[in-house]
Backbone as CSV, one residue per row, in Angstrom:
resi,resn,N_x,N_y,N_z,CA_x,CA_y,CA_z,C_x,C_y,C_z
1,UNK,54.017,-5.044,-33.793,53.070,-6.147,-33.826,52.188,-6.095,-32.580
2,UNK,51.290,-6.190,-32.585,50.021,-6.602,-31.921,49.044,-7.334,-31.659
3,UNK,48.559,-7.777,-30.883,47.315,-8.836,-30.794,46.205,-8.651,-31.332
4,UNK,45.504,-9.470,-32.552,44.036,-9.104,-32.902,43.585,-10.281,-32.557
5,UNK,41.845,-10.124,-32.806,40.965,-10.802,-32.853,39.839,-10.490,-34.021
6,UNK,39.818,-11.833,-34.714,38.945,-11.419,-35.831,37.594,-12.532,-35.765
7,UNK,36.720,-11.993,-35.586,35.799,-12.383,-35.868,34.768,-12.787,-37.145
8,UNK,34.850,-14.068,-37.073,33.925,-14.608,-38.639,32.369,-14.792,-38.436
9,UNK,31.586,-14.318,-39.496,29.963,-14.418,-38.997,29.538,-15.621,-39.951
10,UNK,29.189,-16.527,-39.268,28.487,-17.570,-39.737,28.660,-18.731,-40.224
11,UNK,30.224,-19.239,-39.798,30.799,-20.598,-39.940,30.677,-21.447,-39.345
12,UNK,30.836,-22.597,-39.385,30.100,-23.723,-38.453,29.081,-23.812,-37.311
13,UNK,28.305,-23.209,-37.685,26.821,-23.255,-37.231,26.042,-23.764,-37.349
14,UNK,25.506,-24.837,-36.508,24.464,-25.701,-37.267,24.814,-26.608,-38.253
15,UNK,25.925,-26.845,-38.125,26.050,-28.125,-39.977,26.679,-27.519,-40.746
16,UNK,25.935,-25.818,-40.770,26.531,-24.783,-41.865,27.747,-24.346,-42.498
17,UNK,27.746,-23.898,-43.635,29.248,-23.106,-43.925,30.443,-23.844,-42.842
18,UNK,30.492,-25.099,-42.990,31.714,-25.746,-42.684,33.065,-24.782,-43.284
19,UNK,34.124,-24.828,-42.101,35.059,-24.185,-42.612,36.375,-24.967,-41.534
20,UNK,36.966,-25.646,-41.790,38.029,-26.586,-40.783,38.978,-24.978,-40.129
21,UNK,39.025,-25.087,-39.154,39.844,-24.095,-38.581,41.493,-24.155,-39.281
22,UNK,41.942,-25.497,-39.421,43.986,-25.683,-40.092,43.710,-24.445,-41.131
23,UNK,42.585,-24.773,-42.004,42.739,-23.805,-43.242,42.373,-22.495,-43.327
24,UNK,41.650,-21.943,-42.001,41.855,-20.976,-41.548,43.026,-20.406,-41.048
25,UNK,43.353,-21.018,-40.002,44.760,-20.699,-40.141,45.499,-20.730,-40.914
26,UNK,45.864,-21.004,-41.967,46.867,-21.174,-42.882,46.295,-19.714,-43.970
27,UNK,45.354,-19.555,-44.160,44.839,-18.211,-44.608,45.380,-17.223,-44.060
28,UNK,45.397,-17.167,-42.615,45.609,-15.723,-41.880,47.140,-15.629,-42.229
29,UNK,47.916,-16.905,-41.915,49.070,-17.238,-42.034,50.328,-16.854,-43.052
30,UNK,49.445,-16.900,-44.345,50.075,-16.880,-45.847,49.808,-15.106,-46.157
31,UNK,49.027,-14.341,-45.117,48.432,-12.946,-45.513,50.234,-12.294,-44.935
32,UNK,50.679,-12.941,-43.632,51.860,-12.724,-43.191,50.958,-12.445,-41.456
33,UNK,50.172,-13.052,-41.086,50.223,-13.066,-39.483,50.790,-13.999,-38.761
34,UNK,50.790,-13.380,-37.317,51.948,-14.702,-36.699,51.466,-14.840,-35.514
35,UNK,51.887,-15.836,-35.267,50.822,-16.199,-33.901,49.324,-16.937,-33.900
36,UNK,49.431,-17.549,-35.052,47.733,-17.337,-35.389,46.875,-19.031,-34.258
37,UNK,45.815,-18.615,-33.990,45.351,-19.241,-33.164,44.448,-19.557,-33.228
38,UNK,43.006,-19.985,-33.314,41.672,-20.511,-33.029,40.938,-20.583,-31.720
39,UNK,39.796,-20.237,-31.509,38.915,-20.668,-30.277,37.833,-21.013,-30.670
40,UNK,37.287,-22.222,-30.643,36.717,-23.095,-30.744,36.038,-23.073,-32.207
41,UNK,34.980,-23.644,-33.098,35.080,-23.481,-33.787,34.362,-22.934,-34.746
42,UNK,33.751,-21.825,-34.051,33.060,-21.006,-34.549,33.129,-19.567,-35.197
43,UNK,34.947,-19.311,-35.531,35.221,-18.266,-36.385,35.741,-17.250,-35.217
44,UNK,36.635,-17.535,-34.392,36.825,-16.547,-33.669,39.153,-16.920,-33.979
45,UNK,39.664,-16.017,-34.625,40.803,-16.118,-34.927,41.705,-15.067,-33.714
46,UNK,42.780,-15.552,-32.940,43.690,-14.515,-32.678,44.909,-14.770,-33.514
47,UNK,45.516,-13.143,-33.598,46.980,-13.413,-34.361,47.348,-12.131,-34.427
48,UNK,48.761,-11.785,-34.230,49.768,-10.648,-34.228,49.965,-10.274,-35.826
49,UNK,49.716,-9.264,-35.849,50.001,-8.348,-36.983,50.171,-7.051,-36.527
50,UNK,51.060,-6.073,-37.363,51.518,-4.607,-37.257,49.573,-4.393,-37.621
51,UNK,49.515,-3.092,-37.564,48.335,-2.192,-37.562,47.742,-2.375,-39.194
52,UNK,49.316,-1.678,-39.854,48.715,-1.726,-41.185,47.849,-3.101,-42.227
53,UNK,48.748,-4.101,-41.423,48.669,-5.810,-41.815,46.472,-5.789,-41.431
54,UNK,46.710,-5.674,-40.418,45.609,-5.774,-39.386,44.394,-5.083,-40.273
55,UNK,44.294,-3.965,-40.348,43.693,-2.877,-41.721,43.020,-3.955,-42.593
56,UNK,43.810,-5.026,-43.231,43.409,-5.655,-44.703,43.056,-6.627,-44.397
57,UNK,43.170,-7.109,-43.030,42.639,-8.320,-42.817,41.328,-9.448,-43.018
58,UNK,40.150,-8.140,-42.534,39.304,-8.477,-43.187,38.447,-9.214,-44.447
59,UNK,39.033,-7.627,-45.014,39.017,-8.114,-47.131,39.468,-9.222,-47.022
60,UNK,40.372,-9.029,-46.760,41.367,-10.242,-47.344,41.412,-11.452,-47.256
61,UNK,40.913,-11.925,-45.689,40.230,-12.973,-45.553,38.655,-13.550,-46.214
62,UNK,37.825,-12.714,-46.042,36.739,-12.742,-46.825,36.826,-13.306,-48.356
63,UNK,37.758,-12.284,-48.914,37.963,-13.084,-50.164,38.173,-14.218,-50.154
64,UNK,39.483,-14.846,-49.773,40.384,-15.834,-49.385,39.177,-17.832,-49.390
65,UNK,38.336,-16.831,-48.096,37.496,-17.762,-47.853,36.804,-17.905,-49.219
66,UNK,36.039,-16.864,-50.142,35.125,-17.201,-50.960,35.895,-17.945,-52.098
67,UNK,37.404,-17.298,-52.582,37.637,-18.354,-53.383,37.855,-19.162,-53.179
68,UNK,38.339,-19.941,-51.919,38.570,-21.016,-51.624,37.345,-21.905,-51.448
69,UNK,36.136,-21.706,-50.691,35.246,-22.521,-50.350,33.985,-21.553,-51.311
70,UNK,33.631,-20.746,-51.789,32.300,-20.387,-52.386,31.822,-20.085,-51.061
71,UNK,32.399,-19.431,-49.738,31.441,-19.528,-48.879,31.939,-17.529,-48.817
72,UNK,30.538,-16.769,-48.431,30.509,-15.519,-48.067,30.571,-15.181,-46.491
73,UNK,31.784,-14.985,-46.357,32.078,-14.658,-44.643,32.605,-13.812,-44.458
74,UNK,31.734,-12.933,-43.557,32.210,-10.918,-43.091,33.230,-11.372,-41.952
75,UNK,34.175,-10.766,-41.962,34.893,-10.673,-40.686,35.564,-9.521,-40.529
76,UNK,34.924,-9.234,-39.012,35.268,-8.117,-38.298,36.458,-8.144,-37.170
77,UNK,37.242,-7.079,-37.211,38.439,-7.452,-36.276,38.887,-6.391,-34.472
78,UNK,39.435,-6.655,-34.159,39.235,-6.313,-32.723,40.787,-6.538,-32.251
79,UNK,41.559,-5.302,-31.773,42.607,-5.324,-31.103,42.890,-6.104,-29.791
80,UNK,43.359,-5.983,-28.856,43.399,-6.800,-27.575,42.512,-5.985,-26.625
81,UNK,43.210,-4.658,-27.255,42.802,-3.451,-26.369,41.123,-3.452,-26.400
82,UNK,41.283,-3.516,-28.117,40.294,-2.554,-27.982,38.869,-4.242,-27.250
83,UNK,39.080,-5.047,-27.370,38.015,-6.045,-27.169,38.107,-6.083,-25.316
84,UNK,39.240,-5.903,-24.831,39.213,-5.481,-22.986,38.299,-4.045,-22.838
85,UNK,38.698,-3.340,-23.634,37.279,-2.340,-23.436,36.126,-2.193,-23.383
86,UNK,35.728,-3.241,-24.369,33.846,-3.747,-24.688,33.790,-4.814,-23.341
87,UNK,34.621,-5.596,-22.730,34.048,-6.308,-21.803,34.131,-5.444,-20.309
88,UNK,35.102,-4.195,-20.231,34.751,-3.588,-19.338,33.182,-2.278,-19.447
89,UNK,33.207,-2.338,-20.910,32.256,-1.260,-20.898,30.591,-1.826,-21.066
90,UNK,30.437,-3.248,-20.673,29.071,-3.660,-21.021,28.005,-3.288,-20.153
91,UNK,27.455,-2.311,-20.717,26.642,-1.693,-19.528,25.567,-2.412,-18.818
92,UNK,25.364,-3.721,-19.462,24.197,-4.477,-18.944,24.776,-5.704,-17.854
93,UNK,25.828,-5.558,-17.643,26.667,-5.909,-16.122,26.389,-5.406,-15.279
94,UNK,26.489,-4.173,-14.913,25.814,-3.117,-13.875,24.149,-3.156,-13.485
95,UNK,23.579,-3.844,-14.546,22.079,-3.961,-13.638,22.350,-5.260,-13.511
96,UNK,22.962,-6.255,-13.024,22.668,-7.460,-12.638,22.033,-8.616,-13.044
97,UNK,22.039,-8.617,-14.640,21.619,-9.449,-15.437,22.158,-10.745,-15.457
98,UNK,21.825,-11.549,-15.482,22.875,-13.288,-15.525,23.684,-13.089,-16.806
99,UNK,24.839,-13.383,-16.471,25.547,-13.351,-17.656,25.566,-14.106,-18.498
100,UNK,24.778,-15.065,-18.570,24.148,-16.010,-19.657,24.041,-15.505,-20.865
101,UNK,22.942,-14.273,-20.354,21.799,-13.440,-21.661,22.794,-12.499,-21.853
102,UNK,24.145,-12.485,-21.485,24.791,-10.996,-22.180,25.596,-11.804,-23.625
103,UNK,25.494,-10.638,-24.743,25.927,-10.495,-25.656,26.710,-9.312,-26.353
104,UNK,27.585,-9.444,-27.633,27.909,-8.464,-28.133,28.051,-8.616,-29.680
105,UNK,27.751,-7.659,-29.767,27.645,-7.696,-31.644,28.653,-6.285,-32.078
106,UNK,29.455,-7.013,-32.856,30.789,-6.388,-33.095,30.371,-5.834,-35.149
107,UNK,30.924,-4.461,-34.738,30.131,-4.070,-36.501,31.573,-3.450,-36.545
108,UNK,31.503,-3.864,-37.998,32.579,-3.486,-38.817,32.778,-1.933,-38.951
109,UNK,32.127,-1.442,-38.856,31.802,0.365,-39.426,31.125,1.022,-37.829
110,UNK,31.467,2.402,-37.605,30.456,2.666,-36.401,29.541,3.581,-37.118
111,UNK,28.076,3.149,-36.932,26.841,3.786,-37.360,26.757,5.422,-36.430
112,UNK,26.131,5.961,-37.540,25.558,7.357,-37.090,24.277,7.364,-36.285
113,UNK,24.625,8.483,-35.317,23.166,8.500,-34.681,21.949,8.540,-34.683
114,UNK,21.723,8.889,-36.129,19.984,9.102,-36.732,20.212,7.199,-37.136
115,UNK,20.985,5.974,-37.565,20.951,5.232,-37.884,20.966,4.217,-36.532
116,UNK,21.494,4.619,-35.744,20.657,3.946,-34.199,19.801,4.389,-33.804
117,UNK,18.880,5.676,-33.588,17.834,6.344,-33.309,16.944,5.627,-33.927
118,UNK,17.123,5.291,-35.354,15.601,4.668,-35.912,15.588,3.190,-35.586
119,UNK,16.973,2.540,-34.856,16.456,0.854,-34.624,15.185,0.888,-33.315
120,UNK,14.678,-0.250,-33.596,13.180,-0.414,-32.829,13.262,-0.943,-30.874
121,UNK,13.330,-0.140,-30.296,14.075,-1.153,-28.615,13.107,-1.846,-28.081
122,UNK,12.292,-1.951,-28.767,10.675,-3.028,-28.327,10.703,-3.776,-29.636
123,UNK,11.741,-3.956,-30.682,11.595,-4.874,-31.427,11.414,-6.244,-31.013
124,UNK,11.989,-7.027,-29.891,12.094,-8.371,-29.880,11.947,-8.180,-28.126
125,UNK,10.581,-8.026,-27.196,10.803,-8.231,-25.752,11.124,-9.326,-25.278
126,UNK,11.203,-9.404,-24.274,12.037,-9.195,-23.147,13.602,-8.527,-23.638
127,UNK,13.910,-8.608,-24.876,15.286,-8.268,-25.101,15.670,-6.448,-24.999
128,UNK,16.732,-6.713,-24.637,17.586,-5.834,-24.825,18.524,-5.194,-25.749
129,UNK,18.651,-4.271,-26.287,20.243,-3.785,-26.391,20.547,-2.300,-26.435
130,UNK,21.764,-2.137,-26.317,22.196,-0.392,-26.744,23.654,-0.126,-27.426
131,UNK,23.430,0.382,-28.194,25.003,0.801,-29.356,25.662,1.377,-28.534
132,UNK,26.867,0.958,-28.678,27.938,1.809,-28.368,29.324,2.289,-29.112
133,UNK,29.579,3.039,-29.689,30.312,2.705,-30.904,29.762,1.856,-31.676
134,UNK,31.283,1.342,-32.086,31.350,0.063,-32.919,30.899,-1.522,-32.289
135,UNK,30.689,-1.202,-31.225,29.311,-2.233,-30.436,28.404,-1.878,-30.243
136,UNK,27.026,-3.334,-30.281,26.012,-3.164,-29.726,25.810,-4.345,-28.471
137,UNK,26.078,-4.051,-27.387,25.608,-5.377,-26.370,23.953,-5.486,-25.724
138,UNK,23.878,-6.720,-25.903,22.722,-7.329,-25.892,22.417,-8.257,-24.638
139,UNK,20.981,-7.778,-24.055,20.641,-9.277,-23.248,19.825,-9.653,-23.792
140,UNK,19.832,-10.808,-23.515,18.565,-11.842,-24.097,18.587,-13.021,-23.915
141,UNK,17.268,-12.567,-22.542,16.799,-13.574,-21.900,16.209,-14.797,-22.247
142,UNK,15.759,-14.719,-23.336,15.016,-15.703,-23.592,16.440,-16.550,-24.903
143,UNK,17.333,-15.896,-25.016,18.426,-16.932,-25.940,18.069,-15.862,-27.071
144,UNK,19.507,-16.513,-28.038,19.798,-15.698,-29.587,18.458,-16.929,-30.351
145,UNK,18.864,-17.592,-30.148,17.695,-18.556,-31.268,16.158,-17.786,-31.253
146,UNK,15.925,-17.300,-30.394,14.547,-16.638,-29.879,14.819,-15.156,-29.734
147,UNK,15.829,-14.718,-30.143,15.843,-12.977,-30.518,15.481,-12.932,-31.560
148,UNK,14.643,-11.642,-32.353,14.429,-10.935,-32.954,15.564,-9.961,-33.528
149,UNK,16.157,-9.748,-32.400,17.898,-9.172,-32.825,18.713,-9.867,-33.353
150,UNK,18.593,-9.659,-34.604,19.562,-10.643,-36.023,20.614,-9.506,-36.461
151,UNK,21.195,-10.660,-36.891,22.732,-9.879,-37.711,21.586,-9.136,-38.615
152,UNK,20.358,-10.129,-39.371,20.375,-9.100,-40.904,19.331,-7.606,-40.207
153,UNK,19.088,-7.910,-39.176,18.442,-6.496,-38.754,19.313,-5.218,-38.323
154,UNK,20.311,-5.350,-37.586,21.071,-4.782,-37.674,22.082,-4.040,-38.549
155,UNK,22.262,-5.012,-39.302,22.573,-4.426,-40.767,22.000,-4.147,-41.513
156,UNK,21.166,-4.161,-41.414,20.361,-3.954,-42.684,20.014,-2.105,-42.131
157,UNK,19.201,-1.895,-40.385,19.278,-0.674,-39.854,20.421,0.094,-40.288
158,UNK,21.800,-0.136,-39.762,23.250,0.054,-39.262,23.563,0.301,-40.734
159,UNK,23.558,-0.266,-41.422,24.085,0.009,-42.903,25.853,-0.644,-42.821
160,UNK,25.888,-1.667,-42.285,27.395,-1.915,-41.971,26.913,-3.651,-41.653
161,UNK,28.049,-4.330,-40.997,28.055,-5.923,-40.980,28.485,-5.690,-39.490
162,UNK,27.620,-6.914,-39.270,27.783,-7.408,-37.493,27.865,-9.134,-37.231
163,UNK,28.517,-9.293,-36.416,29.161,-10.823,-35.792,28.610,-10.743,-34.248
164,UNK,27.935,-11.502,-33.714,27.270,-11.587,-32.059,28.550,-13.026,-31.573
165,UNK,28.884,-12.451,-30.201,29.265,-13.608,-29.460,28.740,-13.102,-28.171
166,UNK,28.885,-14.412,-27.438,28.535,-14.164,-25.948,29.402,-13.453,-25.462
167,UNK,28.956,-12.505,-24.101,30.158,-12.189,-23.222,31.240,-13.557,-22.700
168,UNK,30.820,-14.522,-22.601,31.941,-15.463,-21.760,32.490,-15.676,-23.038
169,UNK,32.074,-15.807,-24.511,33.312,-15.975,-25.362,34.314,-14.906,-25.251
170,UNK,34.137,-13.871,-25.381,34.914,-12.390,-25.307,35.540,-12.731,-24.174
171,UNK,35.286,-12.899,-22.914,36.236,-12.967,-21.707,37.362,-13.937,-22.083
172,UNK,36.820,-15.263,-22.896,37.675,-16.277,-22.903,38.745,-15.818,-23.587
173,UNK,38.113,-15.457,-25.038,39.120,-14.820,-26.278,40.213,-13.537,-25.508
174,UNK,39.339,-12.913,-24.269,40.936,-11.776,-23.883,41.581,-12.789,-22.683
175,UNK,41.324,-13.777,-22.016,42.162,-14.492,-21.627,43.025,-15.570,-22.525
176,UNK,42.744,-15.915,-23.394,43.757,-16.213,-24.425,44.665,-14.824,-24.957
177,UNK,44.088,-13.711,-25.318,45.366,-13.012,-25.437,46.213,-12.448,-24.483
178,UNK,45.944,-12.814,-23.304,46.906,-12.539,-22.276,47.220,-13.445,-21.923
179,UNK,47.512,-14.714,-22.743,48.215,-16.032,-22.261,47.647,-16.812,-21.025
180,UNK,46.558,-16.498,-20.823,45.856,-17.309,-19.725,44.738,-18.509,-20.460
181,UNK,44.608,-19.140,-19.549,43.718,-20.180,-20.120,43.049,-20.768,-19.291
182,UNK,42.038,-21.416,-18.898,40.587,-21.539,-18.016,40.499,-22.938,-18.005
């Protein structure tokens, strides 16, 4: 067993796709995860599952959600490990950016290089970003409401599904899986 983190794109946002976190949990719960947890309430789940468990999680939730609520929600998932890696590897820390404007957009699939080569890096200025793997981290200065860098651009480029959180959510979410709390 292991620590994940799964990320949901587009639940309680704005009014939107209401989704009560209990019945989220109780979803992850009934799949057979343990540990299951919430941070705040915008679709960010931790919970222990073996590898293979972890694998189906996704689907499985996705479904889960649509028959239950009619609502369509991608969720992408993230080990302990592997999400301490994206916050040590954000390369837009190293130029001294406020960590306000840092972001990360977590894709389900890792895109090929002719399929990041053709995204646009003057699509949305002042902004930023650069792929890395199965991330893309982002600044943006001017805020997500005022990026040009959208989930559906990215996917739609990427040919795969993406979820954005801030860097301070990600820090928070790996200090919850190391039992710390702020």
């Amino acid at each position: 067993m292991s620590t994940h983190v799964a990320f949901l794109r587009g639940i309680n946002v704005g009014g939107k796709n209401l989704l009560p976190m209990q019945l989220l949990m109780c979803m992850f719960e009934s799949l057979g995860c343990e540990a299951v947890r919430t941070y705040i309430q915008s679709g960010n789940v931790l919970f222990e599952a073996s590898e293979a468990l972890a694998r189906r999680v996704p689907q499985a939730i996705s479904r889960a959600i649509l028959a239950g609520t009619r609502l369509g929600v991608p969720v992408v998932i993230r080990t302990a490990e592997e999400l301490a890696g994206v916050a040590r590897r954000n390369p837009f820390r190293k130029t001294g950016a406020d960590p306000r404007t840092l972001h990360v957009a977590f894709l389900a699939d890792e895109p090929s290089a002719a399929q990041v080569a053709a995204l646009d890096p003057r699509r949305s200025p002042p902004d930023e970003f650069m792929v890395r793997g199965r991330e893309i981290y982002l600044r943006l200065p001017w805020g997500v409401a005022r990026s040009r860098l959208t989930n559906a651009y990215f996917d739609s480029g990427l040919a795969t599904v993406s979820t954005l959180r801030s860097m301070g959510t990600v820090e928070k979410l790996l200090d919850l899986c190391r039992g710390q709390s702020r």
